[in-house]
C-alpha positions as CSV (number, residue, x, y, z in Angstrom):
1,X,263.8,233.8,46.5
2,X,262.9,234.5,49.9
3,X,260.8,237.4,49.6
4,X,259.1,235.6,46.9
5,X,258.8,232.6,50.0
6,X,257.5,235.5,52.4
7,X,255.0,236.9,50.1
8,X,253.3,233.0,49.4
9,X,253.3,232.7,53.5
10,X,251.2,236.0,53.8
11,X,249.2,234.6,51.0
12,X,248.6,231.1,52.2
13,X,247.7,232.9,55.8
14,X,244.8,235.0,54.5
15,X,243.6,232.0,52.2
16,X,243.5,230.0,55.7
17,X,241.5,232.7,57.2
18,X,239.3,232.5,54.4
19,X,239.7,230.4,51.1
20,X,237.4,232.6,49.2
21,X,239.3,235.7,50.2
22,X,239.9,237.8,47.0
23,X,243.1,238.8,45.1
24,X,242.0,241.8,45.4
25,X,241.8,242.1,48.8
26,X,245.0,239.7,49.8
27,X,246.9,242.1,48.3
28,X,245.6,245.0,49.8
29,X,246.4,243.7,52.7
30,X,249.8,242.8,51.9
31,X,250.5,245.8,49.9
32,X,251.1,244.2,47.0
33,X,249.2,244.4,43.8
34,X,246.7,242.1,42.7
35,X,248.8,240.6,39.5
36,X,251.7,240.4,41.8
37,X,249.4,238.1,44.4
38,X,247.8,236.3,41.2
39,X,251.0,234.6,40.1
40,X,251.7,232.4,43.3
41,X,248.7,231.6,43.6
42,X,248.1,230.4,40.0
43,X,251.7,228.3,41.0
44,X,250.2,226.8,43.8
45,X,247.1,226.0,42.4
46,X,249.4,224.3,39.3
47,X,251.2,222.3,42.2
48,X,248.3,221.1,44.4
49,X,248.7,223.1,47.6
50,X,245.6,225.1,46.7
51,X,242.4,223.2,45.2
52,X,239.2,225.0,45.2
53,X,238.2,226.6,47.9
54,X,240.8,223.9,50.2
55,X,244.0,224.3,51.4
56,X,246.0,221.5,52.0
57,X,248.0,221.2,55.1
58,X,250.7,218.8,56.1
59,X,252.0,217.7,59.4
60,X,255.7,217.7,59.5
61,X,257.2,215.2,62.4
C-alpha cells in the first residue's frame, strides 16, 4: 500500500511539472512501465484529483 502511495506521489509530481507529460515518459522516469503508471492514473482521474490537463490541489490547515 505504500509503495503503491509512493509511486502516485512521483506521478502527481511530474503531472505538476507538466499536465501533458506522457505515460510514456512518467514512467521512464520513474522506472516503471507505462501500464504500471496508467492504472493510478486512470484511478485518479475516476476520483477527481486529475481532470484534463488540471490538477487539483488542496490546502491542508
Amino acid at each position: 500500500m505504500i509503495y503503491c502511495w509512493m509511486l502516485s506521489t512521483q506521478i502527481l509530481d511530474h503531472l505538476a511539472e507538466n499536465a501533458r507529460k506522457p505515460i510514456l515518459e512518467i514512467a521512464r522516469n520513474i522506472v516503471a512501465s507505462s501500464a504500471y503508471v496508467h492504472q493510478p492514473v486512470r484511478k485518479m482521474e475516476e476520483v477527481g484529483i486529475i481532470s484534463g490537463s488540471y490538477i487539483k490541489t488542496i490546502k491542508r490547515s
